[in-house]
Each structure stands twice: as C-alpha cells, then as structure tokens.
Wavefront OBJ file of the C-alpha trace (Angstrom):
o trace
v -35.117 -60.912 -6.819
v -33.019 -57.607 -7.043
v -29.526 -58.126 -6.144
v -27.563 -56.329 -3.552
v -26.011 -54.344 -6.052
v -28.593 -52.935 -7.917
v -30.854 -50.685 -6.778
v -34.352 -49.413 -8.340
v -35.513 -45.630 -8.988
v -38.839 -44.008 -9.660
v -39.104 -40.993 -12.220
v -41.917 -38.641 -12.455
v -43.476 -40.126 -15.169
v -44.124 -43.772 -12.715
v -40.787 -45.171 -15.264
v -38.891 -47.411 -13.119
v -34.865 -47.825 -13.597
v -33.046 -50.120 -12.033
v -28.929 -49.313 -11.779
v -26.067 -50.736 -10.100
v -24.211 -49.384 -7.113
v -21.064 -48.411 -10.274
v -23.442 -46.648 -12.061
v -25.068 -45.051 -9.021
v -21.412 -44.063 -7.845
v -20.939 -41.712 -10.943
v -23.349 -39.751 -10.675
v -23.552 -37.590 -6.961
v -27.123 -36.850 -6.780
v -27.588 -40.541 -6.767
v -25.084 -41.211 -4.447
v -26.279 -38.476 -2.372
v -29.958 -39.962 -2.636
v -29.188 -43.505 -1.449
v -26.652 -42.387 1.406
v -29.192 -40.414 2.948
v -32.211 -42.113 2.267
v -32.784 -43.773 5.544
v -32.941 -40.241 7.169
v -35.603 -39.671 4.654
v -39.227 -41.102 4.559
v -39.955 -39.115 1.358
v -36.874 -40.965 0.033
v -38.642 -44.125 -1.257
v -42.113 -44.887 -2.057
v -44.115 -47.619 -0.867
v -42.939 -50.238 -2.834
v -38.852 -49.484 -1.996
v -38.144 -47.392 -5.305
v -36.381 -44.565 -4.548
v -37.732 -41.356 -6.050
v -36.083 -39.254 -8.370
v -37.140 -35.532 -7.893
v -40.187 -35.079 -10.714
v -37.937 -32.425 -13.146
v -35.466 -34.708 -14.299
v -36.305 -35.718 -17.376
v -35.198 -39.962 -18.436
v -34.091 -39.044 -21.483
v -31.875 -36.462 -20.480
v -31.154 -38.858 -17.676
v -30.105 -42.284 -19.349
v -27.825 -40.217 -22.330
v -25.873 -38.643 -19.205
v -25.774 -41.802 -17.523
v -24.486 -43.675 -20.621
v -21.186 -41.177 -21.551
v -20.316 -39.373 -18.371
v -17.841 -38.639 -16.754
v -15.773 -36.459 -19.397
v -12.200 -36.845 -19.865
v -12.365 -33.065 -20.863
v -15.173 -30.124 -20.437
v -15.390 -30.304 -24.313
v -16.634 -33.074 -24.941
v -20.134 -32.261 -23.046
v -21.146 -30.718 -26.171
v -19.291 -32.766 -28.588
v -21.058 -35.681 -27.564
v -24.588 -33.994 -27.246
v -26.421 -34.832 -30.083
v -27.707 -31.344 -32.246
v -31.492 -32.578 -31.334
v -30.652 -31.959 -27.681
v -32.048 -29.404 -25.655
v -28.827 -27.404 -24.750
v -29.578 -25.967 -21.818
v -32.046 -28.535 -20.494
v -28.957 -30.806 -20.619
v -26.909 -28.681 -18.894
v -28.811 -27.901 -16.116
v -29.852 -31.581 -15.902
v -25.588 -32.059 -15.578
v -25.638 -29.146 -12.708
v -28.199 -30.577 -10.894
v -26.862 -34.102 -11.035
v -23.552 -32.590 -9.341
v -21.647 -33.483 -12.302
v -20.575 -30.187 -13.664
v -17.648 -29.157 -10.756
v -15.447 -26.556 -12.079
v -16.120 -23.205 -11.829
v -17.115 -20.405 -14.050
v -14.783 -17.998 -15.805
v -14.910 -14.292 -15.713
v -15.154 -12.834 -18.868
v -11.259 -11.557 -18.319
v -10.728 -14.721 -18.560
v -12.450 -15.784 -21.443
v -11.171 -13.137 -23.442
v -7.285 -13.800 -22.420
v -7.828 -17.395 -23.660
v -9.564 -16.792 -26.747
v -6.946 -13.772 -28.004
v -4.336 -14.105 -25.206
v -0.908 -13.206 -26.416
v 2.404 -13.244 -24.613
v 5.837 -11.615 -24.879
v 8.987 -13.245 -26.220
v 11.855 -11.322 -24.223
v 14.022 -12.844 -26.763
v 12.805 -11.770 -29.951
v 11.179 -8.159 -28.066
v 7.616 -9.237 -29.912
v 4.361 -9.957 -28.740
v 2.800 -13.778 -30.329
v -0.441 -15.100 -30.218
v -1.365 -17.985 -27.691
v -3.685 -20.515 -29.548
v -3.881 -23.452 -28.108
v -7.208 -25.301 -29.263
v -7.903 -27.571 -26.365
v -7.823 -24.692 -24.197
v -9.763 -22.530 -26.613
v -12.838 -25.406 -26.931
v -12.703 -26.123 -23.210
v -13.310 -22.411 -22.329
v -15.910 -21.752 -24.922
v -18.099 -24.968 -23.148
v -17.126 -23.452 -19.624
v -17.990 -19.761 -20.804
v -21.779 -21.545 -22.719
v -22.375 -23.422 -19.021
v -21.513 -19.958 -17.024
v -23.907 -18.171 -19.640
v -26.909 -21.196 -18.338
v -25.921 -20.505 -14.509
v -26.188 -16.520 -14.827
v -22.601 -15.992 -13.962
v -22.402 -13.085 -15.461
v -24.171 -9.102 -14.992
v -27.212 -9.708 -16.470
v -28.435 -6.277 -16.367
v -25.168 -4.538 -18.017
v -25.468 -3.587 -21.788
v -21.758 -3.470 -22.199
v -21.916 -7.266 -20.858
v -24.497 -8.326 -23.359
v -22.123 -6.522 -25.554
v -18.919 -8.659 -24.544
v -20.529 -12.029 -24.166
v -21.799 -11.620 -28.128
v -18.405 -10.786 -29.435
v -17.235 -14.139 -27.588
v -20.364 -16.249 -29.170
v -19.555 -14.746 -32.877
v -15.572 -16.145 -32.334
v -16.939 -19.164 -31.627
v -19.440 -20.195 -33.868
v -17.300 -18.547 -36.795
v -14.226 -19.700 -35.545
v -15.162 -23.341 -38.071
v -10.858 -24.639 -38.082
v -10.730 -24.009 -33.717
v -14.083 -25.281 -33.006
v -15.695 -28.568 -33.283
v -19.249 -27.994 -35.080
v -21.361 -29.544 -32.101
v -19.686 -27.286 -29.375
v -20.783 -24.075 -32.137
v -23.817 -25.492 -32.499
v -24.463 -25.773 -28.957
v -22.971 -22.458 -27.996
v -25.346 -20.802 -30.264
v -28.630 -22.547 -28.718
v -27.101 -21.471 -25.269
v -26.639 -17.712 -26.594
v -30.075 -17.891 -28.119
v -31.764 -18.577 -24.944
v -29.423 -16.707 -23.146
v -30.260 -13.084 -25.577
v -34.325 -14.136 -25.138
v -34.013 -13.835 -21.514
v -31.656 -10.717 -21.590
v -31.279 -8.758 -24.382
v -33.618 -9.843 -26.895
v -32.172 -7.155 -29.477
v -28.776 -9.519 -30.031
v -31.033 -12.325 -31.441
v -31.772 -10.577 -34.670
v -27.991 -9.950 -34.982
v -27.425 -13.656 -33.792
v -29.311 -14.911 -36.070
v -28.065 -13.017 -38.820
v -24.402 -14.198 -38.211
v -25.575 -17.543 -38.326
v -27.340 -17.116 -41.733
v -24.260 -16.154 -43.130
v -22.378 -19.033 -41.730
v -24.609 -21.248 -42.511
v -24.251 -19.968 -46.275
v -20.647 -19.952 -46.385
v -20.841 -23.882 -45.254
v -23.005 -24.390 -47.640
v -20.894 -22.775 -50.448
v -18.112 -24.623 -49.329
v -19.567 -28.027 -49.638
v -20.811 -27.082 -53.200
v -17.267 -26.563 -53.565
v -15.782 -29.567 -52.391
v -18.249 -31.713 -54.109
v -17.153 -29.940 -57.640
v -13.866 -30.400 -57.173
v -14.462 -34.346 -55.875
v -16.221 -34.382 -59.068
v -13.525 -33.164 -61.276
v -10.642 -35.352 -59.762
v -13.112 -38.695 -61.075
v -13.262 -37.467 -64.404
l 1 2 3 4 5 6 7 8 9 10 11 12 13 14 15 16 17 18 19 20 21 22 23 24 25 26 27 28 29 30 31 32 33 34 35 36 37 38 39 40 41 42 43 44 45 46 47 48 49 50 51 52 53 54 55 56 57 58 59 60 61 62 63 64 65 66 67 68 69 70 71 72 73 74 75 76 77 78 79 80 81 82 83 84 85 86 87 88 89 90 91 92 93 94 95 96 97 98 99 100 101 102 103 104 105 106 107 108 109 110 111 112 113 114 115 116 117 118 119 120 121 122 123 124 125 126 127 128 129 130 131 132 133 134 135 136 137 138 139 140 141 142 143 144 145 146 147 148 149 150 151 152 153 154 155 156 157 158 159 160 161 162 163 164 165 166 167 168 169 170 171 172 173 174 175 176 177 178 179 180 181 182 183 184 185 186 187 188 189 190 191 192 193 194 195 196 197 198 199 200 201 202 203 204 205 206 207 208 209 210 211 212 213 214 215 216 217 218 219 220 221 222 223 224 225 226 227 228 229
C-alpha cells in the first residue's frame, strides 16, 4: 500500500518512480503537476500514476533529483559528470523550473570577467577578480547561450560570445575543469547551430589546451619522480 506521502510517476519509457511529497516539493514541475492534477484528466493514467511529459529523460531526471537545489549557480556544472549531455541537462533543469535567475547581457559578462574599478585614493585603475563571481557568471552566461538569450543572427555577437568561451576554458587557475569542460560542449553546440565557422577555431583552442595539460602533467610526474629518488 503506497503511503500518503509518496506519490507514483509514469515516464515515457512505461518506468514507474515513486517519490515523496519532500522530494516532489523541490522540484516545481512536480509540484506544479500534482497541485493541478485534479483539474486534469490527462494528469494520471488509468492506474493513478501521474504522467511525466514523454521528453524528460530518467536519467537526466533521477541525477537532478539526487543533488539539487544548488547552494551556488556553479556548482550545476561542477557536479555534472563530463559524460553528461550539457545542454540536455540544462534544458531538462529549465524545464523542471529549477533554473530561476535570469540571463546576463553580454555587458555584463564582460564587466565581470575583466571589470576593473578606480581607487580615488591611489588615482589608479585595479582589476576586480573575484572567482566565485567569475565561475558563477561563466555557468549563467553557458545557460543564457542554451536559452538563445543572445542575437543570434549578429556576427559581431558570435564574435563576443567566443572571446568569453576562450577566457574560460583557458582561464585553468579561475575555473574549475568541469564548468570548462561544460562551457565548451555548450559553445560547441551553440557555434553548430549559429556560426559553424567558430568550431574549427574552437576546436583548435582546445587542442592546444588540451596539450599544454598534458605537458604539464608530464611535468609534475618528473618532478614527483625526482623528489623519491
């Protein structure tokens, strides 16, 4: 007998979850779905379950379940695994109502990445780094990229929105690998759609990262070698 406090819903594929009313609770298209069910007949099926619209995908589904909400918008990508479909997690996030805040304009992006401010007492301009801010945006700026925030049809956008993807993923001390890893699979799909010339330039920035990482650990491992000698 199902308690009171659980509840039982249907995915697309006929797999059948069963939650309880805290779990429900976090997540607002679930919430959303069992308020209003009784308004709906298409709500439920025949045998009570209620029905989870057919593009939500389980696994996508339980991980979110499992780790959300975020104390910050960072850690969406720092806890998404690197086998994770980027942007099939993030929209899976939008459309579960869990993603709230809104998207930045590119001004914006740019004054947090190289903002600077004026010290009237020393009559010189500094540089504002502050890296929680800085990792926060550059998952805010990857989700606005997913939604189409941005003028999709302007060249000197494209343009913009690279420049901010190559900070990121070369920016290894003020990033967190996962959220670089992530931004790049959002900019990749993002460019394919878009501007399909950036990938080859994309990709090309990413070889050489991916060889200065790998020089580094060669590196590290020699000298980790030498100090047991």
């Amino acid at each position: 007998m199902l308690l009171k406090t659980h509840k039982t819903f249907r995915f697309g594929t006929g797999f059948v979850l069963t939650l309880t009313d805290n779990q429900i609770n976090k997540i607002p298209y679930l919430a959303a779905l069992v308020s209003t069910a009784d308004f709906f007949e298409a709500a439920r099926d025949d045998q009570g379950h209620f029905i989870i619209h057919p593009n939500i995908d389980i696994k996508q589904f339980r991980f979110i379940l499992d780790w959300f909400p975020c104390r910050f918008i960072q850690d969406i990508f720092i806890r998404l695994p690197d086998d994770y479909d980027t942007v099939s997690a993030v929209v899976h996030m939008d459309y579960l109502g869990l993603l709230n805040h809104s998207d930045p304009s590119l001004d914006e992006v740019d004054s947090s990445f190289f903002g600077i401010t004026y010290n009237p007492l020393t009559n010189l301009y500094t540089e504002k780094i502050r890296p929680s801010e800085l990792r926060d945006m550059a998952v805010r700026f990857a989700i606005a990229l997913i939604r189409e925030a941005y003028d999709v049809t302007d060249d000197k956008v494209h343009d913009r929105i690279y420049w901010y993807v190559m900070f990121i993923i070369s920016a290894q001390t003020l990033f967190d690998p996962n959220i670089r890893h992530h931004v790049y699979n959002v900019a990749e799909h993002y460019f394919s759609l878009f501007n399909p010339c950036l990938i080859k330039r994309l990709n090309r920035l990413r070889s050489i990262q991916d060889k200065y990482a790998q020089l580094n650990r060669l590196k590290t491992n020699d000298q980790f070698r030498e100090a047991n000698l």
